[in-house]
Structures are given as structure tokens and as C-alpha cells.
C-alpha positions as CSV (number, residue, x, y, z in Angstrom):
1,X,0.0,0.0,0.0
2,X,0.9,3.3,-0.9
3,X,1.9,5.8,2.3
4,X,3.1,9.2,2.1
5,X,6.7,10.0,2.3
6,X,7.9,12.2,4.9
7,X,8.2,15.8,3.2
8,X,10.4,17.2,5.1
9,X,13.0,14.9,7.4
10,X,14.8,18.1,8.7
11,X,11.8,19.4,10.4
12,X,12.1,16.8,13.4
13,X,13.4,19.7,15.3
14,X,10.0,22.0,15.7
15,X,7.9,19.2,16.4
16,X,9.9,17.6,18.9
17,X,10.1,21.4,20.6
18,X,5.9,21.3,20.3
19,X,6.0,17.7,22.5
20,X,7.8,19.4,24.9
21,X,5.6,22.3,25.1
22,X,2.9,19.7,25.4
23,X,4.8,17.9,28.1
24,X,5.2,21.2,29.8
25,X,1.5,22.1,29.7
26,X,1.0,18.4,31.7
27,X,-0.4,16.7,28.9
28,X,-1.2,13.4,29.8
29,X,-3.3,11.8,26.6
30,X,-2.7,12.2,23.2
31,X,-5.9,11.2,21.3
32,X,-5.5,11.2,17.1
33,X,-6.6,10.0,14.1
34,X,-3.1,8.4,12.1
35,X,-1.6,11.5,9.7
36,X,1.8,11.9,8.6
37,X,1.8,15.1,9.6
38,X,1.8,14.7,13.6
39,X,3.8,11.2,12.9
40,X,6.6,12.1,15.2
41,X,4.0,13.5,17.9
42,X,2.7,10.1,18.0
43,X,5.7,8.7,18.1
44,X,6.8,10.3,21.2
45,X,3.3,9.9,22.7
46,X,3.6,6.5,22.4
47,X,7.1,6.2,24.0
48,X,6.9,8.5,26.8
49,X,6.3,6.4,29.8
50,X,3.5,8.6,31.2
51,X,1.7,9.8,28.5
52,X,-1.5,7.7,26.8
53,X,-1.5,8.2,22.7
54,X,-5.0,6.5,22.2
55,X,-5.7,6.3,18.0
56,X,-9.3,7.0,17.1
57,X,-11.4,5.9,14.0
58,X,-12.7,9.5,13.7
59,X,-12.2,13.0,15.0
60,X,-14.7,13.3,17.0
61,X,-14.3,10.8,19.3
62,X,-11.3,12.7,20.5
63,X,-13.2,15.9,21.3
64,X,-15.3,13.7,23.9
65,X,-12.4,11.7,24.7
66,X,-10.9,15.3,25.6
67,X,-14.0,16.3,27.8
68,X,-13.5,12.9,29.5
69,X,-9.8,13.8,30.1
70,X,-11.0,17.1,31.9
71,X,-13.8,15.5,34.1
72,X,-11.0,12.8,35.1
73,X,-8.9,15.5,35.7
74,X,-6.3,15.1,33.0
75,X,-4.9,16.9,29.8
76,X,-5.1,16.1,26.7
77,X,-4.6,17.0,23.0
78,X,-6.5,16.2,20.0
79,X,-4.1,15.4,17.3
80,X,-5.9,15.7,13.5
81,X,-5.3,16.6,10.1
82,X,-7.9,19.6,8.6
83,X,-10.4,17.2,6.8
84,X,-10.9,16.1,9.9
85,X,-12.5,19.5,11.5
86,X,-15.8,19.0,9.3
87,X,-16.6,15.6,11.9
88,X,-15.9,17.2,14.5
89,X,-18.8,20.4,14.0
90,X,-21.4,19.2,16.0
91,X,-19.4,17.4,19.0
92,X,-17.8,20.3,19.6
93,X,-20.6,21.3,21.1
94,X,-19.8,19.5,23.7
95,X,-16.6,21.8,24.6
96,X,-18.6,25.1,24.6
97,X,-22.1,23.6,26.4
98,X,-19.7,22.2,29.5
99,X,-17.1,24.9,29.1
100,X,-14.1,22.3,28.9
101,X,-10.8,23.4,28.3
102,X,-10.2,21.6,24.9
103,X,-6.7,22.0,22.7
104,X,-6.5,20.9,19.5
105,X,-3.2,20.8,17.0
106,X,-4.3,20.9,13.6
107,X,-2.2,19.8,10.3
108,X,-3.5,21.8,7.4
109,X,-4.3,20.8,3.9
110,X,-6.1,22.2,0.9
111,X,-2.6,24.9,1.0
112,X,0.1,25.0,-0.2
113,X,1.1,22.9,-3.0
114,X,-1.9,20.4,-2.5
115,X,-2.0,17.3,-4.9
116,X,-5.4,15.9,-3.9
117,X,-8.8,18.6,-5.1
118,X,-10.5,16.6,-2.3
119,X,-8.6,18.7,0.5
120,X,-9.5,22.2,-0.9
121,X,-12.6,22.6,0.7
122,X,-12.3,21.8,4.2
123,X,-8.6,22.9,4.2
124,X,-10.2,26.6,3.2
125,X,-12.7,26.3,5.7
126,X,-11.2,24.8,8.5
127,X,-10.4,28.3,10.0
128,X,-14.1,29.9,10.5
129,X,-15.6,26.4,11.1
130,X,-13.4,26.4,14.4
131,X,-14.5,30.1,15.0
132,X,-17.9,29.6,14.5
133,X,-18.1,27.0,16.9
134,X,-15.8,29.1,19.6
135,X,-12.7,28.1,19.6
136,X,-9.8,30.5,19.4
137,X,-7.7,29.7,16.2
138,X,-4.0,30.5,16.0
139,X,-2.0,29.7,13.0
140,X,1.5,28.5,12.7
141,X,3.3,29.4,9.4
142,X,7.4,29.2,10.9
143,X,8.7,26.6,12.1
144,X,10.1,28.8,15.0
145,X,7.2,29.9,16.3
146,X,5.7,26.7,16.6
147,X,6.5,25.4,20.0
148,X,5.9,29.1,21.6
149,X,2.4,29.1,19.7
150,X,1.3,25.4,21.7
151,X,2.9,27.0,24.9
152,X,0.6,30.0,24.6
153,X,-2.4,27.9,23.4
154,X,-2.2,25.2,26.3
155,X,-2.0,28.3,28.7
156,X,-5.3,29.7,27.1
157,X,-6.9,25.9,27.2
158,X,-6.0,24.9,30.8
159,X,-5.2,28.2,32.3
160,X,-8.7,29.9,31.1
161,X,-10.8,27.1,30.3
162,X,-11.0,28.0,26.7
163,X,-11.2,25.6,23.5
164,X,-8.1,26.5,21.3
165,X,-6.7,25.1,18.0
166,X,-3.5,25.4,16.6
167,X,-3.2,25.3,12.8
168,X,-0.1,24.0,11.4
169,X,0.2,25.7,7.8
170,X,0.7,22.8,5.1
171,X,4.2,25.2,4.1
172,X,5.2,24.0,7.6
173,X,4.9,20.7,8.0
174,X,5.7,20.3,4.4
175,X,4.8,19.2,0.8
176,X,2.7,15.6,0.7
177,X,4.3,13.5,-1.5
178,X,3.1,10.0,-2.7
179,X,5.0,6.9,-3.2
């Protein structure tokens, strides 16, 4: 079976520096749908000896796995690429109706240099879907600002309660390629 190739092997550094602004923040659960995007996120989820990475069959069941994580009193992140917003619309209610602290990290497609028309959409609207549905949207486009951006955005998710995503621009985490 086909998989996509890694588009960029030199970015290891950022994303291990956005873990450890996710360890920081106490984040004990890592719930995510598989994408090569957050691949070495769930990597080191799934190796740190106190952290849970638990893979879902859809998005959605990581916003209520979130909540959960909140009413157990524990952290957690929702890994997921930006087709994957759309399924989460209506269960996101759930965040804003219980006022749970919910953080997302989001790898964008439907950008730059997109092979697949079926991205487009969703990748255009992932932005004001968020916003419509309250949570706070902040966009990573350098790799250098990425690990300050998840810092800030936990801080808003735990320290206020709000629901925050963090979009990873598809320029950042780098051209999909197909092998």
C-alpha cells in the first residue's frame, strides 16, 4: 500500500520542541486519528512512559475523549489533520455547552502545494468552522514559532478554560508526496 513520504526529514526539530511544550503544559493523553503530519507527535506519545496516545477511527471521538480527560482530571490533545474538522462540527458542542478546556493541533491541507482537489474545501474552511463553533484559532506558518504558539495555546486551554486550535500551515509541516 501506498503511504506518504515524509516531506520534510529536517523538520524533526519544531515538532519535537511542540511535545515538549505539550509535556510542559501536563499533557497526559494524546488522542489522534493516524496522519503523517503529527507522525513524530505520536511517536513520542507513544514512548513516553507517562503519556497515553490513544488512535481513534474518527475525530470526534477525541473531542469527547478530551472532555472525558477534563472531568478525570487530565490533559489532553487532540491530534488531527484539517479534513478532519468538518466531523468534529457538532461534538464540539460538547466543549462550549460544559465549558471544557479543549486544545487541538491541527495539520492543514487544501494549501500549499496540495495534490489531492479533495482537501480544498475543508482545508479553506477549517479556520471559521473552528471560530464559529468558539474556539480561538491560531496559525503557525514558521517553524520557530511553533512550539511558543502550543505553549501559549495550552495556557489559554487549561489556564482559562477556553477551547483553542492550533493550525499547522501545510508550508510548515511540508509538501505531501506520494509513493
Amino acid at each position: 500500500m501506498d503511504q506518504p513520504a515524509p516531506a520534510d526529514t529536517a523538520s524533526a526539530a519544531w515538532k519535537d520542541a511542540v511535545f515538549a511544550a505539550l509535556e510542559a503544559a501536563g499533557v497526559s493523553q494524546v488522542h489522534y486519528v493516524p496522519d503523517a503530519g503529527h507522525a513524530t507527535l505520536i511517536a513520542r506519545a507513544h514512548a513516553h512512559p507517562r503519556m497515553r496516545a490513544v488512535p481513534l477511527t474518527t475525530e470526534e471521538e477525541g473531542v469527547a475523549a478530551c472532555v472525558g480527560a477534563w472531568l478525570g482530571g487530565a490533559r489532553a490533545v487532540l491530534l488531527m489533520q484539517s479534513s478532519g474538522v468538518g466531523n468534529c462540527i457538532n461534538m464540539l458542542s460538547l466543549v462550549r455547552n460544559c465549558g471544557a478546556p479543549f486544545l487541538t493541533l491541527v495539520t492543514m491541507r487544501g494549501e500549499w502545494a496540495e495534490f489531492n482537489p479533495w482537501q480544498v474545501p475543508m482545508g479553506r474552511a477549517t479556520p471559521a468552522v473552528l471560530e464559529a463553533m468558539g474556539v480561538a484559532v491560531q496559525r503557525v506558518e514558521r517553524a520557530e514559532d511553533a512550539a511558543e504558539t502550543v505553549d501559549a495555546a495550552a495556557a489559554l486551554a487549561y489556564g482559562a478554560g477556553q477551547a483553542v486550535a492550533v493550525l499547522f500551515s501545510q508550508r510548515l509541516i511540508g509538501r505531501k508526496v506520494w509513493k
